[in-house]
TIDRENPA-117788 format. One record per residue: residue number from 1; residue in three letters; x, y, z of N, C-alpha, C in turn. Coordinates in nm, 3 decimals, decimal comma. Layout:
+-----+---------+---------+---------+---------+---------+---------+---------+---------+---------+---------+
| num | residuo |     n.x |     n.y |     n.z |    ca.x |    ca.y |    ca.z |     c.x |     c.y |     c.z |
+-----+---------+---------+---------+---------+---------+---------+---------+---------+---------+---------+
| NUM |     ala |       X |       Y |       Z |       X |       Y |       Z |       X |       Y |       Z |
...
+-----+---------+---------+---------+---------+---------+---------+---------+---------+---------+---------+
***
This chain:
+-----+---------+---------+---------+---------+---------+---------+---------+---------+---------+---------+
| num | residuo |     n.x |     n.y |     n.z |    ca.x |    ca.y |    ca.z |     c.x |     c.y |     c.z |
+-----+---------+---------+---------+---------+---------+---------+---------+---------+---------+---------+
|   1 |     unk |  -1,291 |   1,219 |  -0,099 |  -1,276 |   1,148 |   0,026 |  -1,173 |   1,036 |   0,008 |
|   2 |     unk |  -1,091 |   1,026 |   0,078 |  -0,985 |   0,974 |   0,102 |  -1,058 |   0,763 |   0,163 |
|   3 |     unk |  -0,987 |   0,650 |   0,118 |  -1,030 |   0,536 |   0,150 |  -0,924 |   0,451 |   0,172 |
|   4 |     unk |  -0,944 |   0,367 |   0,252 |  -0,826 |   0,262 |   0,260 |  -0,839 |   0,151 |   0,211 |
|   5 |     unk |  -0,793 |   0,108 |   0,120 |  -0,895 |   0,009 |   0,034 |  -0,712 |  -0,100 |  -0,005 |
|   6 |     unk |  -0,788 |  -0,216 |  -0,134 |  -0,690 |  -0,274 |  -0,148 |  -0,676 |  -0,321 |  -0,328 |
|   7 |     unk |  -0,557 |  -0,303 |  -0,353 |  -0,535 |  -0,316 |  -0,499 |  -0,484 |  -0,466 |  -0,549 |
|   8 |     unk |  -0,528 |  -0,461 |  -0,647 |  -0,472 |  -0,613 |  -0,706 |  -0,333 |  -0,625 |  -0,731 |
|   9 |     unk |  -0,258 |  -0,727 |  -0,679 |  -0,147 |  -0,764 |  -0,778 |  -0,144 |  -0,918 |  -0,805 |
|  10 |     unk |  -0,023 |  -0,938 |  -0,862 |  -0,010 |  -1,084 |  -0,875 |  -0,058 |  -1,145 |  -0,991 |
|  11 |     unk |   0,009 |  -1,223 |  -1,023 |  -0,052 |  -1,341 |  -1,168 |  -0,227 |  -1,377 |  -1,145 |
|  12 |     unk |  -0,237 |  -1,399 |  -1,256 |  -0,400 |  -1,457 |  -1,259 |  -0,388 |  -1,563 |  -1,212 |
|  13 |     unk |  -0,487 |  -1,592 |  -1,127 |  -0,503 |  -1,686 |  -1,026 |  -0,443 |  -1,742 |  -0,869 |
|  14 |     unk |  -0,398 |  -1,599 |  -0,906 |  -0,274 |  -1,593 |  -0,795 |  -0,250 |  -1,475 |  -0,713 |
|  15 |     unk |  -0,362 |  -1,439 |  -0,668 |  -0,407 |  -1,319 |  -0,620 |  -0,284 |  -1,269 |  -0,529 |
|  16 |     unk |  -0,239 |  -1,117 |  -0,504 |  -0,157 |  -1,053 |  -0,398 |  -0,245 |  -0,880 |  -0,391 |
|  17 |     unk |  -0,291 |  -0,872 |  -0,249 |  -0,302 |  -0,727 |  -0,259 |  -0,224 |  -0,651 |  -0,172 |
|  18 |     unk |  -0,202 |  -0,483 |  -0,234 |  -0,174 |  -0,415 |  -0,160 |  -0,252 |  -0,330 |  -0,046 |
|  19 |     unk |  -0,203 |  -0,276 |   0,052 |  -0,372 |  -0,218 |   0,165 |  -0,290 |  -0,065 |   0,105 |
|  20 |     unk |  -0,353 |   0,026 |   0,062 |  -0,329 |   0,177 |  -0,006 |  -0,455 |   0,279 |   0,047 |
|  21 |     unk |  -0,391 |   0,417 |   0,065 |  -0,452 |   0,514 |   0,056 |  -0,473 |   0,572 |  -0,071 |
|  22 |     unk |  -0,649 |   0,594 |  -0,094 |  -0,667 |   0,644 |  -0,275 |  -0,794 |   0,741 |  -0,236 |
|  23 |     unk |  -0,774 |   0,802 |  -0,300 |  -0,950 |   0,895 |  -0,365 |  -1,059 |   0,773 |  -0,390 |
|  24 |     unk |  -1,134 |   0,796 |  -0,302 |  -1,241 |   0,719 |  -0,335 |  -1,296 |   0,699 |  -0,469 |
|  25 |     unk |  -1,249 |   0,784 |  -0,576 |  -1,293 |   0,804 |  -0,698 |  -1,168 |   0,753 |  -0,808 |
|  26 |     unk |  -1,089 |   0,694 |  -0,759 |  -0,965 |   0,642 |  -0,853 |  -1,024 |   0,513 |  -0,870 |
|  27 |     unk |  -0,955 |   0,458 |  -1,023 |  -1,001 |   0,285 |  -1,026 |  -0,910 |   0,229 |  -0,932 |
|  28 |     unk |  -0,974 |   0,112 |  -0,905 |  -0,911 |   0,029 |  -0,855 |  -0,752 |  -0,015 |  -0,857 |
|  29 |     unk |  -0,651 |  -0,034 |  -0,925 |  -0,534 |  -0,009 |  -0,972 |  -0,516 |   0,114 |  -0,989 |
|  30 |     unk |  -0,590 |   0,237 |  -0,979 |  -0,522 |   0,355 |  -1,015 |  -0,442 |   0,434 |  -0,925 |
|  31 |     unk |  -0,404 |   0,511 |  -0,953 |  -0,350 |   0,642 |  -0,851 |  -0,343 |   0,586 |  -0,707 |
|  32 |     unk |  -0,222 |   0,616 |  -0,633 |  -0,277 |   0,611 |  -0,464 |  -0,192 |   0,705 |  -0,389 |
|  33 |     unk |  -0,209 |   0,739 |  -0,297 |  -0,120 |   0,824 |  -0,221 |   0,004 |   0,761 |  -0,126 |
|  34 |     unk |  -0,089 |   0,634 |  -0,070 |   0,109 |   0,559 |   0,034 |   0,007 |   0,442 |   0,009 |
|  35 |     unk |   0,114 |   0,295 |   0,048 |   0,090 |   0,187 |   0,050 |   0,143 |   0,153 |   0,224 |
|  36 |     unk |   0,019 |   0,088 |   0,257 |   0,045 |   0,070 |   0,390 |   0,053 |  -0,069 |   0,415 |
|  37 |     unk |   0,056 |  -0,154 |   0,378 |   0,052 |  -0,308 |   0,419 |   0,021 |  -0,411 |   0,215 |
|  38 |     unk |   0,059 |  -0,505 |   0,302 |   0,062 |  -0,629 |   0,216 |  -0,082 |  -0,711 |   0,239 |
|  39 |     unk |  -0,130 |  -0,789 |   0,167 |  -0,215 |  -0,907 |   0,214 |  -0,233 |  -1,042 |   0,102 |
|  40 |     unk |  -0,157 |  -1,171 |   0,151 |  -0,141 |  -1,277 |   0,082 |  -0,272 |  -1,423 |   0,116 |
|  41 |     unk |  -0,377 |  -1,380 |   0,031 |  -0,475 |  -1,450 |   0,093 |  -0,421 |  -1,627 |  -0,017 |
|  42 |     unk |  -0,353 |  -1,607 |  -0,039 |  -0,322 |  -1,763 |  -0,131 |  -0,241 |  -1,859 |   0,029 |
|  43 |     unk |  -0,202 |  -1,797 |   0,083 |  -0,092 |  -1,892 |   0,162 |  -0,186 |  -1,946 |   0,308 |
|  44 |     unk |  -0,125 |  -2,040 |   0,366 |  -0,255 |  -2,081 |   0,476 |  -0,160 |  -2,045 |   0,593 |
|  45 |     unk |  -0,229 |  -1,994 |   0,689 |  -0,271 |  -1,866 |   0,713 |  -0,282 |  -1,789 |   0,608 |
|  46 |     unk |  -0,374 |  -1,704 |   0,575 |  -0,277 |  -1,560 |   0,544 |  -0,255 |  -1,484 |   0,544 |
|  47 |     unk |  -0,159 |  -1,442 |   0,490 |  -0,088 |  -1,345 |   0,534 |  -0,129 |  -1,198 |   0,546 |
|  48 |     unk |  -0,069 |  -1,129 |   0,608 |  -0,126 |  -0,956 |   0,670 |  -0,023 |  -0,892 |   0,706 |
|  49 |     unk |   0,060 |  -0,798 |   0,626 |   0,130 |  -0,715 |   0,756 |   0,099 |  -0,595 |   0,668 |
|  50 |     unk |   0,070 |  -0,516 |   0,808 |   0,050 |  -0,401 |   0,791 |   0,121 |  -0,271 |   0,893 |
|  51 |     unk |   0,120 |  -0,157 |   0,818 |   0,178 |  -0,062 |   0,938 |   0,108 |  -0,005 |   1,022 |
|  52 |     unk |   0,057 |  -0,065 |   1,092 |  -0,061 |  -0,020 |   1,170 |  -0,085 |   0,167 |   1,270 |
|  53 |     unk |   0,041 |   0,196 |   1,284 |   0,064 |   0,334 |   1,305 |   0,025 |   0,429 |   1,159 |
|  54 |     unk |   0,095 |   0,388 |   1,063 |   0,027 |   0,453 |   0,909 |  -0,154 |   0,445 |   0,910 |
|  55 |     unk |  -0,185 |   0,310 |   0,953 |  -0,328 |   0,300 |   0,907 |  -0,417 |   0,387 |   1,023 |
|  56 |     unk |  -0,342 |   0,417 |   1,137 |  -0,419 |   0,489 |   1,232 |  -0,410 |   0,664 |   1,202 |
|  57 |     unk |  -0,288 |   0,678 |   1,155 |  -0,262 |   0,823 |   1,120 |  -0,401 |   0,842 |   1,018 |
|  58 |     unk |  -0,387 |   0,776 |   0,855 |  -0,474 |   0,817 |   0,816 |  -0,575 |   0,801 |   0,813 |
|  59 |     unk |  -0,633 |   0,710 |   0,919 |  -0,803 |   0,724 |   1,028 |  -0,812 |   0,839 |   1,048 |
|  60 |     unk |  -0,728 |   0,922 |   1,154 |  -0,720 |   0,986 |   1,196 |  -0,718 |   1,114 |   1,084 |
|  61 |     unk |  -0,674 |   1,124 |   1,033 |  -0,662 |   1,231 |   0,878 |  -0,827 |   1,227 |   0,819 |
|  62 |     unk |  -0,893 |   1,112 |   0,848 |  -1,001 |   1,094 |   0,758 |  -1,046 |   0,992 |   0,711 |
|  63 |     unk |  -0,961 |   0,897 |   0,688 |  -0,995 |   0,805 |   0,560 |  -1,049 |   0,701 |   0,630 |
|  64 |     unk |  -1,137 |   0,648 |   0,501 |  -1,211 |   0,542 |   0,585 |  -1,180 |   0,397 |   0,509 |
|  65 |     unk |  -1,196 |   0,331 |   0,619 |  -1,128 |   0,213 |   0,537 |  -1,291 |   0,103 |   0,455 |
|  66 |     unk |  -1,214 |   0,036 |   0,348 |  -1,322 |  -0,070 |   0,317 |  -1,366 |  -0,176 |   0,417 |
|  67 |     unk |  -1,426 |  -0,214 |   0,401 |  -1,490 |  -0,345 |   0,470 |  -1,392 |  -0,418 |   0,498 |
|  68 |     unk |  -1,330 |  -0,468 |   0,379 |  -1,266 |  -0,577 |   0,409 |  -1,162 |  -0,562 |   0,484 |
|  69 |     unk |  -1,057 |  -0,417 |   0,448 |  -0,926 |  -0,350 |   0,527 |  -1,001 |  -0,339 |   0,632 |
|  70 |     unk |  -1,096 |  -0,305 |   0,708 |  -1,169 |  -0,299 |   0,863 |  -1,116 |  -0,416 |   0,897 |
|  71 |     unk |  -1,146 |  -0,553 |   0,865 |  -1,191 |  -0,664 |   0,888 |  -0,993 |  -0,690 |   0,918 |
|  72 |     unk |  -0,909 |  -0,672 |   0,827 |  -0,785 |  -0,693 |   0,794 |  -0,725 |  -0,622 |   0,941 |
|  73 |     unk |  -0,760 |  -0,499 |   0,948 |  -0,696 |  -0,385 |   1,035 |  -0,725 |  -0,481 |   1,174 |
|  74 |     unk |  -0,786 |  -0,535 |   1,198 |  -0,877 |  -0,604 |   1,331 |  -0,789 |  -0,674 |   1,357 |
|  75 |     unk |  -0,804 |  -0,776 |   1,233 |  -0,708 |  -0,915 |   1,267 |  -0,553 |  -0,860 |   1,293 |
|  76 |     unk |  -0,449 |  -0,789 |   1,191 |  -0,367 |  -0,812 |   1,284 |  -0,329 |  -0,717 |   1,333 |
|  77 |     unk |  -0,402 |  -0,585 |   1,449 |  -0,378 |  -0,565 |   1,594 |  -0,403 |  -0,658 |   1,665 |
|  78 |     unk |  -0,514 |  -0,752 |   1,633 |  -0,506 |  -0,853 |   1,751 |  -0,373 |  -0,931 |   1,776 |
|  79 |     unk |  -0,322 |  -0,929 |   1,658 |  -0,215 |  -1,021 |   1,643 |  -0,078 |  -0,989 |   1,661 |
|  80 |     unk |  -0,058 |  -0,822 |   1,674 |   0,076 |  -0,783 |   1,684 |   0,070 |  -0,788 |   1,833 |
|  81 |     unk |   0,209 |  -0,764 |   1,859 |   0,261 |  -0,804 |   1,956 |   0,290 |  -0,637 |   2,037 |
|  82 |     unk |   0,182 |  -0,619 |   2,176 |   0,224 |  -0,446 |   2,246 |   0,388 |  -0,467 |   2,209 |
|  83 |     unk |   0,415 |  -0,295 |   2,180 |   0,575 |  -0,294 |   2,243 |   0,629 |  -0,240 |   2,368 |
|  84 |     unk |   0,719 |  -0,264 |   2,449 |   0,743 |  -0,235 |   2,519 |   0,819 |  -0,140 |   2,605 |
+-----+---------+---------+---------+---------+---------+---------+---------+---------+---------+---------+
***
């Protein structure tokens, strides 16, 4: 089963994640299939961008996202801007 989950980067103490499509069964850093967004929880705001057409395709394909990418995915559709 396919998940939308988020990987570590960044220096210790200095958290950066990526939002990725993985096998629910890969470690955490392991293997992923696409990287769909950024998330910079060090900066105030922070930060989120994501491709939100990618993250709906692979809804749509299946995958389910973590808690927290739910929570992420929420905030910024609220926040992008319709296009026109």
């Amino acid at each position: 089963m396919l998940r939308i989950r988020l990987t570590r980067m960044g220096a210790k103490k200095k958290p950066l994640y990526r939002v990725v499509v993985t096998e629910q069964r890969q470690a955490r850093n392991g293997r992923f299939v696409e990287i769909l967004g950024h998330y910079n929880p060090c900066v105030d705001p922070p930060a989120v961008e994501l491709d939100l057409d990618r993250v709906r395709y692979w809804m749509a394909q299946g995958a389910q996202p973590s808690e927290t990418v739910n929570s992420l995915v929420r905030k910024a559709a609220a926040t992008a801007v319709p296009s026109s």
